[in-house]
PAKOLFI-773186 format. One record per atom (N, C-alpha, C): atom name; residue in one letter; x, z, y. Coordinates in Angstrom, 1 decimal, padded with zeros to 4 digits. Layout:
BEGIN
KEDREN  at  aa      xx      zz      yy
KEDREN  CA   A       X       Z       Y
...
***
This chain:
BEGIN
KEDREN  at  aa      xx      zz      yy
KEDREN   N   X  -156.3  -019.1   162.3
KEDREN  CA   X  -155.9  -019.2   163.7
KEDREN   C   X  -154.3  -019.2   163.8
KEDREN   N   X  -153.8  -020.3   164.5
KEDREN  CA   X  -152.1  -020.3   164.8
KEDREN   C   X  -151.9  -019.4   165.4
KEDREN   N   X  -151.0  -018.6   165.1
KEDREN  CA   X  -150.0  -018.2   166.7
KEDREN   C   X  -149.4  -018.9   167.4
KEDREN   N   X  -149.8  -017.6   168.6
KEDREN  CA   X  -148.9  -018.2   169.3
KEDREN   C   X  -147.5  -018.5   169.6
KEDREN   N   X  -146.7  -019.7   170.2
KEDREN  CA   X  -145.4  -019.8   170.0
KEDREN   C   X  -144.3  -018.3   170.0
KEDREN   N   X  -143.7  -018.1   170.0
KEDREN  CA   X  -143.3  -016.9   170.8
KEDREN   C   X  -141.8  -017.2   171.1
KEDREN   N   X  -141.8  -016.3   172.4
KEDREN  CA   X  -140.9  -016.8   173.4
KEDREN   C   X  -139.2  -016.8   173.0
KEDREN   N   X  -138.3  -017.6   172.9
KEDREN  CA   X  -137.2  -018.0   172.3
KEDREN   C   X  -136.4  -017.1   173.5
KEDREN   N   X  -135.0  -016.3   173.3
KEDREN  CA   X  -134.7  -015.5   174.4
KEDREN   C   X  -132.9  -015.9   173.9
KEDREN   N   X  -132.5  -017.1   174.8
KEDREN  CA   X  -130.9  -016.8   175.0
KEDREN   C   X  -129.9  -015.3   174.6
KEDREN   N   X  -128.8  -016.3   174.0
KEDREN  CA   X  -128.1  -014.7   173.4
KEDREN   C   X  -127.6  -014.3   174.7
KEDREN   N   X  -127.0  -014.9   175.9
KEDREN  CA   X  -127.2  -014.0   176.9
KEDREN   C   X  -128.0  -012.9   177.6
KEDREN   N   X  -129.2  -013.4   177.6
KEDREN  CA   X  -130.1  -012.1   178.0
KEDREN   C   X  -130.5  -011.5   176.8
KEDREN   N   X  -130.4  -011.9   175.6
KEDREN  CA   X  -130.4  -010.6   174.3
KEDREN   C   X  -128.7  -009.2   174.7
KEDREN   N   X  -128.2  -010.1   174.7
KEDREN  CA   X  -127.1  -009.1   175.4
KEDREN   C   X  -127.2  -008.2   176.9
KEDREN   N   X  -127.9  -009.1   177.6
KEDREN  CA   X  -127.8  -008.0   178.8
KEDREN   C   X  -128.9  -007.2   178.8
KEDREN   N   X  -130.1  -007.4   177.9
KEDREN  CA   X  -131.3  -006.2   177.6
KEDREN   C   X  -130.6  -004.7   176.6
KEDREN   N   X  -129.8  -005.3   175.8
KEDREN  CA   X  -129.2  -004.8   175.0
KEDREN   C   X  -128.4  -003.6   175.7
KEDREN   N   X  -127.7  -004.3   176.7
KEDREN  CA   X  -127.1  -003.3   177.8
KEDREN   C   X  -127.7  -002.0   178.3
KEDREN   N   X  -128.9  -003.2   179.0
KEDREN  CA   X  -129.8  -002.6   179.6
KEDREN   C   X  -130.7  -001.1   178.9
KEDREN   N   X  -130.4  -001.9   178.0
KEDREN  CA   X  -131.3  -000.6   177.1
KEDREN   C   X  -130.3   000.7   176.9
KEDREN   N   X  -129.2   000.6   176.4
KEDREN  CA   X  -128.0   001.3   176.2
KEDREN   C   X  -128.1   002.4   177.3
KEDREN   N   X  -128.0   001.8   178.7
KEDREN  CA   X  -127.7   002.4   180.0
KEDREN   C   X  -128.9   002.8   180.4
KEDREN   N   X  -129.9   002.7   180.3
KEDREN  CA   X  -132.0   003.7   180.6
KEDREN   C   X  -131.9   004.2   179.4
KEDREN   N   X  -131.2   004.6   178.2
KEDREN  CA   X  -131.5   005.7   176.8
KEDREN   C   X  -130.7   006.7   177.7
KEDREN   N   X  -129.5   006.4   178.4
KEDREN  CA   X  -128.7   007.3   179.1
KEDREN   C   X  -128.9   008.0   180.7
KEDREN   N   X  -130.1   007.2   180.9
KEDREN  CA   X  -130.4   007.4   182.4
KEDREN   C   X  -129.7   007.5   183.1
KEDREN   N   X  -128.5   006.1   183.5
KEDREN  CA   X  -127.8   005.8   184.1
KEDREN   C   X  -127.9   004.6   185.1
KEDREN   N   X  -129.5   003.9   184.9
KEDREN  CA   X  -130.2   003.0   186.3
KEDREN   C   X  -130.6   003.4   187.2
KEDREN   N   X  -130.7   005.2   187.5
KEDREN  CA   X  -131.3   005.0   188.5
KEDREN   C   X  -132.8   005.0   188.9
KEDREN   N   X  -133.2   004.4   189.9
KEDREN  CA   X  -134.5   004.0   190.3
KEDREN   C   X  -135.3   003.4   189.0
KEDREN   N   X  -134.0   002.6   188.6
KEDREN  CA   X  -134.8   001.5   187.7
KEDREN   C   X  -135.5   002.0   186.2
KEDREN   N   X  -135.1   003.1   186.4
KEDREN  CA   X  -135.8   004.4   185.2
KEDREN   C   X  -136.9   004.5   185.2
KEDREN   N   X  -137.6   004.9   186.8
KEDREN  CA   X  -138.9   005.0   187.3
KEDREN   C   X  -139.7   003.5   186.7
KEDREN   N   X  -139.5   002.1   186.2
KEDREN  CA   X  -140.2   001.5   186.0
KEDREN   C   X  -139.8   001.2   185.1
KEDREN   N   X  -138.5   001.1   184.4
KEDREN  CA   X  -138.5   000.2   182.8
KEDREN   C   X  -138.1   001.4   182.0
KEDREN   N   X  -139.0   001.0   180.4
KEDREN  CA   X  -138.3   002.1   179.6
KEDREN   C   X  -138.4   001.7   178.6
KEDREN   N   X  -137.1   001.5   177.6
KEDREN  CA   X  -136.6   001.6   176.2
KEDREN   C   X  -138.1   001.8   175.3
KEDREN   N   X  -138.8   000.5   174.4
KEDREN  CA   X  -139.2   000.6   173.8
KEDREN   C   X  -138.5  -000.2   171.6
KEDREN   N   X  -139.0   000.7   171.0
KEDREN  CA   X  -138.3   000.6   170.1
KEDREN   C   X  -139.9   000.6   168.8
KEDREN   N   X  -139.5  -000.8   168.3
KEDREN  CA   X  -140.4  -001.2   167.3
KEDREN   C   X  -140.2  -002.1   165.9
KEDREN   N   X  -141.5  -001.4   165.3
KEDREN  CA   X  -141.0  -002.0   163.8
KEDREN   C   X  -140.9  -003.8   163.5
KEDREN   N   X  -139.8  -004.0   162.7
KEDREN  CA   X  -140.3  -006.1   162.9
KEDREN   C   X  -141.3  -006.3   161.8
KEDREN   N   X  -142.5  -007.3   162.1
KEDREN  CA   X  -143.7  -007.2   161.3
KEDREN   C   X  -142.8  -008.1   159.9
KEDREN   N   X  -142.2  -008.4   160.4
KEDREN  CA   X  -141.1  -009.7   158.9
KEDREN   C   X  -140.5  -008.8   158.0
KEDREN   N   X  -139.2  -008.4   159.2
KEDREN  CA   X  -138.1  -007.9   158.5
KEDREN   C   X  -138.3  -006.2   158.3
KEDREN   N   X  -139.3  -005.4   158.8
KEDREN  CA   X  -139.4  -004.2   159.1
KEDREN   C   X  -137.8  -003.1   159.9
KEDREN   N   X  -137.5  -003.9   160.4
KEDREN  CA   X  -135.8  -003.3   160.6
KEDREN   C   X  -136.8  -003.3   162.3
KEDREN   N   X  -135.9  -002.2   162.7
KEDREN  CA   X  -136.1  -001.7   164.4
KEDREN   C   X  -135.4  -002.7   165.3
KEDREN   N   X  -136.6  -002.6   166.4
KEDREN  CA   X  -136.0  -003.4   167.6
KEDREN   C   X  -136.3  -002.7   169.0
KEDREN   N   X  -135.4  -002.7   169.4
KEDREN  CA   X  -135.7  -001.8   171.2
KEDREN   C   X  -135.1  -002.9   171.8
KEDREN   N   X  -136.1  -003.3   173.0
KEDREN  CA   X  -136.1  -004.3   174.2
KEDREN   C   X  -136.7  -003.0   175.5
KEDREN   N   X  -136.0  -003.3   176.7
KEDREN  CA   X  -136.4  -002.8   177.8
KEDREN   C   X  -138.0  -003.3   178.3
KEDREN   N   X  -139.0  -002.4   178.8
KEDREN  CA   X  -140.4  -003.2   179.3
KEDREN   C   X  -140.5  -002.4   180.4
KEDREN   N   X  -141.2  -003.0   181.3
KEDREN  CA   X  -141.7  -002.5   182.4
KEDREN   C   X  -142.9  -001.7   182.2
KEDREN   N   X  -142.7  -000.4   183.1
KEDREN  CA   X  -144.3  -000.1   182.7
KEDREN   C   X  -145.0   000.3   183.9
KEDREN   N   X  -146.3   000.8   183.8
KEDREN  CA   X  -146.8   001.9   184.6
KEDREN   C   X  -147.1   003.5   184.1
KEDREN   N   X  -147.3   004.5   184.9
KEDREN  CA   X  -147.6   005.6   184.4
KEDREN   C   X  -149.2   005.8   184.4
KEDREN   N   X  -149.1   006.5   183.0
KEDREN  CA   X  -150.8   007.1   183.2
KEDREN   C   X  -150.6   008.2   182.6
KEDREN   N   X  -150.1   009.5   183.7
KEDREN  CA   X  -150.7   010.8   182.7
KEDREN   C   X  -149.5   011.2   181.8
KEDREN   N   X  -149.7   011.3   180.6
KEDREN  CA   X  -148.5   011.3   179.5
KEDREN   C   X  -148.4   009.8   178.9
KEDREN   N   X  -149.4   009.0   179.4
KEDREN  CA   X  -149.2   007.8   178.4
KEDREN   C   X  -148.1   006.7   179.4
KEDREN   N   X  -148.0   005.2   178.9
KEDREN  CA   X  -147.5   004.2   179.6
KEDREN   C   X  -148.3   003.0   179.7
KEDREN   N   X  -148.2   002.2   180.4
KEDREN  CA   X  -149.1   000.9   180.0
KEDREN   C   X  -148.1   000.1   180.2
KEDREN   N   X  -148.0  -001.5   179.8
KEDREN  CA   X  -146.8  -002.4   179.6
KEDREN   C   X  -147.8  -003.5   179.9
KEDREN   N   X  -147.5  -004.5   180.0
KEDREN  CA   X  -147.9  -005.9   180.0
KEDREN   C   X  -147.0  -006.6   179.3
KEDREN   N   X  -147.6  -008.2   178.7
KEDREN  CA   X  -147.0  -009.3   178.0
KEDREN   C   X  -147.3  -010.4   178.4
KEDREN   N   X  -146.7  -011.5   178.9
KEDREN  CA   X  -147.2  -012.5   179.1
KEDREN   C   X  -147.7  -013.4   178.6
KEDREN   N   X  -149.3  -013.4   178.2
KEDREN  CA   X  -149.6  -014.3   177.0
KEDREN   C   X  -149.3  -013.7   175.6
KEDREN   N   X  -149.0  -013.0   175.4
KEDREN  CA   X  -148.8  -012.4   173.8
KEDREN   C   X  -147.4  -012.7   173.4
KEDREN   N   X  -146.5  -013.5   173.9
KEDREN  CA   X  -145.9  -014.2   173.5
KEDREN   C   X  -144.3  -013.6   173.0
KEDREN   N   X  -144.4  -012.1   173.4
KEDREN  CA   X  -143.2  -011.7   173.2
KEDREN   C   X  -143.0  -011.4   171.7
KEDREN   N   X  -142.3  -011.4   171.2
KEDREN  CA   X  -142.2  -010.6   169.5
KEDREN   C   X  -142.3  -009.0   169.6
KEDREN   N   X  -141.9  -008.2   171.1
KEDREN  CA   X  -142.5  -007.0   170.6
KEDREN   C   X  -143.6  -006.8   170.8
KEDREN   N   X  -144.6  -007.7   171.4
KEDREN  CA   X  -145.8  -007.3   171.6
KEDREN   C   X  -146.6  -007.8   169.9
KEDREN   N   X  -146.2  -009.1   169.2
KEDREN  CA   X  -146.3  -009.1   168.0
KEDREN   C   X  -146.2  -007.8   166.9
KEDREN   N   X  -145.2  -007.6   167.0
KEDREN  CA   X  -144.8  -006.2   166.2
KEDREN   C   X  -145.7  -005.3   166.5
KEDREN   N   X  -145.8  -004.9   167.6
KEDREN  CA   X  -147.1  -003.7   167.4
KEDREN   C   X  -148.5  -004.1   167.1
KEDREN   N   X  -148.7  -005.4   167.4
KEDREN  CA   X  -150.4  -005.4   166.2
KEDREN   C   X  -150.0  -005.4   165.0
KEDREN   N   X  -148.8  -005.7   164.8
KEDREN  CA   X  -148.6  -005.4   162.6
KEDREN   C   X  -148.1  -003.7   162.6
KEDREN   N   X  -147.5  -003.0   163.5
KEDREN  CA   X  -147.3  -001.7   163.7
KEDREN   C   X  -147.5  -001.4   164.7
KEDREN   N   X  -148.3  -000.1   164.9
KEDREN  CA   X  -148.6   000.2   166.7
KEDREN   C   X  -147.4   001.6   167.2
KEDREN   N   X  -147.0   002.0   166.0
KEDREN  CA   X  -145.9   003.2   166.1
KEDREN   C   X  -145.3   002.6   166.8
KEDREN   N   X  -144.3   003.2   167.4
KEDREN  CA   X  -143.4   002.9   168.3
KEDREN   C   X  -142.5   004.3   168.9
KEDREN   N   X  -141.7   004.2   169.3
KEDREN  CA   X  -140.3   005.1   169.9
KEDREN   C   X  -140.3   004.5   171.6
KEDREN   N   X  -140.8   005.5   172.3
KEDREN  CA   X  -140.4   004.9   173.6
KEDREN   C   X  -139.1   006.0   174.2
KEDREN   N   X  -138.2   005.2   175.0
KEDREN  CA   X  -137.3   006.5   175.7
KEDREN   C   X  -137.1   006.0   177.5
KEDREN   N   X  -138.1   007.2   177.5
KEDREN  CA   X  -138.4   007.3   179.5
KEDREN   C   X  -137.1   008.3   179.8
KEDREN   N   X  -136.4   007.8   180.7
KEDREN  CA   X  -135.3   008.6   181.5
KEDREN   C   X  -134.7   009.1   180.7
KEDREN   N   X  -134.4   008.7   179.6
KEDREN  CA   X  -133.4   009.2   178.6
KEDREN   C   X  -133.7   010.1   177.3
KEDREN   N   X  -135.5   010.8   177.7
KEDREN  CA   X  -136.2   011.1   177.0
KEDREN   C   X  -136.6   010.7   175.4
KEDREN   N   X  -136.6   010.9   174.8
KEDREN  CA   X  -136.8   010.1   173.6
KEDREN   C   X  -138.5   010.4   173.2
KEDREN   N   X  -139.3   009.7   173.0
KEDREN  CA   X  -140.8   010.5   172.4
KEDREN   C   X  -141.6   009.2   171.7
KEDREN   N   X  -142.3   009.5   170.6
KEDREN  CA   X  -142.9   008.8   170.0
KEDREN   C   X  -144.7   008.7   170.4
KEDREN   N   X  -144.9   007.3   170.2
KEDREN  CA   X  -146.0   006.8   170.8
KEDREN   C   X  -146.8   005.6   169.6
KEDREN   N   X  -148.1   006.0   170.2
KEDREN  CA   X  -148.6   004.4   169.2
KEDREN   C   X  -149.3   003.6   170.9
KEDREN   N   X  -149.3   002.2   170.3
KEDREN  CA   X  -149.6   001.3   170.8
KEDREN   C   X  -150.8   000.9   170.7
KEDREN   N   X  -152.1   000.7   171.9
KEDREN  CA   X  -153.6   000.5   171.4
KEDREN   C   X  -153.0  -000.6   172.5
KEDREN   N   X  -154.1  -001.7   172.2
KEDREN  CA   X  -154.1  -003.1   172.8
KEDREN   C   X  -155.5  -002.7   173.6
KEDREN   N   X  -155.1  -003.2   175.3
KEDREN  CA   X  -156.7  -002.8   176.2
KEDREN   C   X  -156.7  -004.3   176.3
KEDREN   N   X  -158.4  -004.4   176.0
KEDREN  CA   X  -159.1  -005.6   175.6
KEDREN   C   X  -160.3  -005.3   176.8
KEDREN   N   X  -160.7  -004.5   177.1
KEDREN  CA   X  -162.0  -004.3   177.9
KEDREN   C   X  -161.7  -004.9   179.4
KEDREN   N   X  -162.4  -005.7   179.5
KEDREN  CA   X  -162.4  -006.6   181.4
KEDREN   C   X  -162.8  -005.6   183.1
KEDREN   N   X  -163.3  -004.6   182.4
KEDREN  CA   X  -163.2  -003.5   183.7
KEDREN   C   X  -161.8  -002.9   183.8
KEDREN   N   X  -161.8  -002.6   182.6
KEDREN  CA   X  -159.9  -001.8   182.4
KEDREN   C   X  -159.1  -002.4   183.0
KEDREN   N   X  -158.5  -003.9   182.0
KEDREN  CA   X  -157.8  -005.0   182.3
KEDREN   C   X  -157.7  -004.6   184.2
KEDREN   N   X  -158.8  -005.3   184.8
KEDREN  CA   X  -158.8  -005.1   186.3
KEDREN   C   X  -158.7  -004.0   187.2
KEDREN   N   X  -159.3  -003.1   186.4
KEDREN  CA   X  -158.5  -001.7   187.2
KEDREN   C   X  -157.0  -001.5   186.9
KEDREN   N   X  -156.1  -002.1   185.8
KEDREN  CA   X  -154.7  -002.0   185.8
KEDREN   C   X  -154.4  -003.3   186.4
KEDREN   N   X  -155.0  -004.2   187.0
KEDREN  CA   X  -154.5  -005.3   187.2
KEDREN   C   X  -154.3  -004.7   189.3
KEDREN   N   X  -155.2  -003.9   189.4
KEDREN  CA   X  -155.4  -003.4   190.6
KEDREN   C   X  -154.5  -002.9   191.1
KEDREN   N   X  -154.1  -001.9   189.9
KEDREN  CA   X  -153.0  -000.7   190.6
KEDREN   C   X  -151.8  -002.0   190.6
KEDREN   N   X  -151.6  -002.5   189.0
KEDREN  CA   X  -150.2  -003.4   189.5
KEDREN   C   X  -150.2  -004.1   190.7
KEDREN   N   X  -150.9  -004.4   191.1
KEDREN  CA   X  -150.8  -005.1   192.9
KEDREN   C   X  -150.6  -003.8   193.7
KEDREN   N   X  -151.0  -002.9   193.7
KEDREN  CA   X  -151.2  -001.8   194.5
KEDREN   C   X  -149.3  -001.3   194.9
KEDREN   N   X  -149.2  -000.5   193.3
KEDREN  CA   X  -148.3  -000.4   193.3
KEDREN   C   X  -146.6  -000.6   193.1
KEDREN   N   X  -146.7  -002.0   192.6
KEDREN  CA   X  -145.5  -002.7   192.2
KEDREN   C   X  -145.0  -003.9   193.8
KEDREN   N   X  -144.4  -003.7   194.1
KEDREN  CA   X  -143.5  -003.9   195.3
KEDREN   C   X  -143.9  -005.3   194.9
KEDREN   N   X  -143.6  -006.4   196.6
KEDREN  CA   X  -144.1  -007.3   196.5
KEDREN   C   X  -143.1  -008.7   195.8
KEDREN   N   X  -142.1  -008.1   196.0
KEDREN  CA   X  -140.7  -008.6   195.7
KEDREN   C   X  -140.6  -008.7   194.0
KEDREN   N   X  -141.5  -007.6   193.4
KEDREN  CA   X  -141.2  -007.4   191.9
KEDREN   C   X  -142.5  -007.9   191.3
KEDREN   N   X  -143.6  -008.3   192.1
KEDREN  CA   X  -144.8  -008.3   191.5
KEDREN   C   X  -144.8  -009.8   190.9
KEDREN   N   X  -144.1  -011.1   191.6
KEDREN  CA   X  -144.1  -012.2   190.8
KEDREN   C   X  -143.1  -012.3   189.7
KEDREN   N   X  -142.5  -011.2   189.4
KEDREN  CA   X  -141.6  -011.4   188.0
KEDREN   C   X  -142.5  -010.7   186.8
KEDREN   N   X  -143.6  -010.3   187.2
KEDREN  CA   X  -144.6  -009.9   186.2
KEDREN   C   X  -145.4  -010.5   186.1
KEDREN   N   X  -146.0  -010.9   187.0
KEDREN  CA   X  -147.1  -012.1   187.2
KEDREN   C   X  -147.0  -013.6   187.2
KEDREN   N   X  -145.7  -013.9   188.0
KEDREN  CA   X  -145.8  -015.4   187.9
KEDREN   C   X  -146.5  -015.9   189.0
KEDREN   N   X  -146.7  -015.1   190.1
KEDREN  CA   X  -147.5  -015.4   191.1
KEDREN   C   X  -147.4  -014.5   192.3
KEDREN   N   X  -147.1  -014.9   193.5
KEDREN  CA   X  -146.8  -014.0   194.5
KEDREN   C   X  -148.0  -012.7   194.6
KEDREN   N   X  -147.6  -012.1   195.4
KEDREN  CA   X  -148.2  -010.7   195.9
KEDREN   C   X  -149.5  -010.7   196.5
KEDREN   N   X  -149.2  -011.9   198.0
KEDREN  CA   X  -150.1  -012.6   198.5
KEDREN   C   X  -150.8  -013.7   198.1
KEDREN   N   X  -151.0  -014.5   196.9
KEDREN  CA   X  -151.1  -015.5   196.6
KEDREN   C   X  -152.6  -015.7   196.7
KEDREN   N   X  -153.3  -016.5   196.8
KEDREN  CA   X  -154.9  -016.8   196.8
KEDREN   C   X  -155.6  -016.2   195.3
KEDREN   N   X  -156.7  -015.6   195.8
KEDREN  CA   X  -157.7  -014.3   194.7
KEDREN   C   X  -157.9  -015.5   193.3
KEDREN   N   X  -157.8  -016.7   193.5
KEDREN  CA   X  -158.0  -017.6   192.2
KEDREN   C   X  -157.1  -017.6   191.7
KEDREN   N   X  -155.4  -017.6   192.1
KEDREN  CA   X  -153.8  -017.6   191.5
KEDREN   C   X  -154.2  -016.6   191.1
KEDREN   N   X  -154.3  -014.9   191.7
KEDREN  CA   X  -153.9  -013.9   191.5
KEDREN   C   X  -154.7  -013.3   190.0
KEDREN   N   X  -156.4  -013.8   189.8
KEDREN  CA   X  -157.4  -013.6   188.8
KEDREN   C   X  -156.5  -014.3   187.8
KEDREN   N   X  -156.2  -015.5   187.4
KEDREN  CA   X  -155.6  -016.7   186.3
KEDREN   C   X  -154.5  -015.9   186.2
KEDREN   N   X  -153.4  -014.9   187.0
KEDREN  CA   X  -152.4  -014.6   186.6
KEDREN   C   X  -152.4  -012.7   185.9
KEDREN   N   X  -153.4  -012.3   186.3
KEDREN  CA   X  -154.5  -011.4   185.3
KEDREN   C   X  -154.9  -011.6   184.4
KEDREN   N   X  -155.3  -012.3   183.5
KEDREN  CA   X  -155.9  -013.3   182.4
KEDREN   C   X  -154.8  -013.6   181.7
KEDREN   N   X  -154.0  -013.9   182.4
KEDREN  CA   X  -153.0  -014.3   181.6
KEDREN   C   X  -151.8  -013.5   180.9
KEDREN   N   X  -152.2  -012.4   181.3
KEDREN  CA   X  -151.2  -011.2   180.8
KEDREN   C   X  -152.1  -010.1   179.3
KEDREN   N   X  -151.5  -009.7   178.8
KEDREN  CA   X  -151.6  -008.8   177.7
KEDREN   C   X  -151.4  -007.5   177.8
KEDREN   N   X  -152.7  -006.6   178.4
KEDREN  CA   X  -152.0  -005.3   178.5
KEDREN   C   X  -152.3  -004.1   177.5
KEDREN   N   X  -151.2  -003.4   177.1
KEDREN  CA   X  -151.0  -002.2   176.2
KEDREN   C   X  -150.6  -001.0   176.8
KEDREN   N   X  -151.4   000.2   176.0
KEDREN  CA   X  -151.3   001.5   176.5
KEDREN   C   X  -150.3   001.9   175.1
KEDREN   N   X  -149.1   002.8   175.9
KEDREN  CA   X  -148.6   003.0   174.8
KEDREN   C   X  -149.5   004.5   175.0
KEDREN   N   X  -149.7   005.6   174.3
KEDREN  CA   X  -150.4   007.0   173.8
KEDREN   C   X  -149.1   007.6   173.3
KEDREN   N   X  -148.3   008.5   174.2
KEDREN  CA   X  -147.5   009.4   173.6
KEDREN   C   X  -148.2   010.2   172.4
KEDREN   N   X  -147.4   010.8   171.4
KEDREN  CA   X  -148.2   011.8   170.4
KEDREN   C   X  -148.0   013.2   170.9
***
């Protein structure tokens, strides 16, 4: 089976994630702490560490993340390693990565993310407005990759 392409990312926004990540290890965003948090993972190639900012949700002690399509390289890296280093609000704590595959799950997180993610922020995760018709909103469900990270 091919892989999938995976997503090619301008050295501009490699630099401003880079930032970004710098300034949420230090909990110096803000609000924006409450939703993105420094994740840091093995490369399935090179084995050398990579931390990219991800959005998440809370569950409890755990996090959940989404991917669009699979297509990011850290969502790659955790099916070849599921260990992972996450840092919430400057927090630093180690976590493994389980991939949620089950279609009741999937849609009860697909739930809350409508629920709870503002309507303004919900099409930069989805690709599809807030309001958008139950057939957009299902295809742009489906089309996401969601991961629980499991603090240890």
């Amino acid at each position: 089976m091919a892989e999938t392409p995976v997503m090619r990312v301008p050295a501009m926004a490699k630099w401003m994630m880079r930032l970004q990540a710098f300034l949420l290890r230090r909990n110096w965003m803000g609000a924006m702490g409450d939703h993105v948090l420094v994740l840091t993972v093995t490369g399935r190639k090179t084995g050398r560490t990579y931390s990219t900012p991800v959005g998440y949700l809370r569950e409890g002690p755990n996090f959940i993340a989404l991917n669009p399509e699979g297509k990011s390289n850290w969502y790659r890296n955790i099916q070849a390693n599921p260990a992972v280093r996450l840092n919430v609000r400057g927090q630093e704590m180690a976590a493994r990565a389980v991939l949620i595959t089950d279609a009741a799950e999937i849609d009860t997180l697909f739930q809350r993310y409508h629920r709870e993610i503002t309507p303004d922020v919900f099409p930069r995760l989805f690709g599809v407005a807030h309001d958008a018709p139950e057939a957009e909103l299902l295809r742009a469900r489906d089309s996401r990759r969601y991961v629980r990270f499991v603090v240890a």
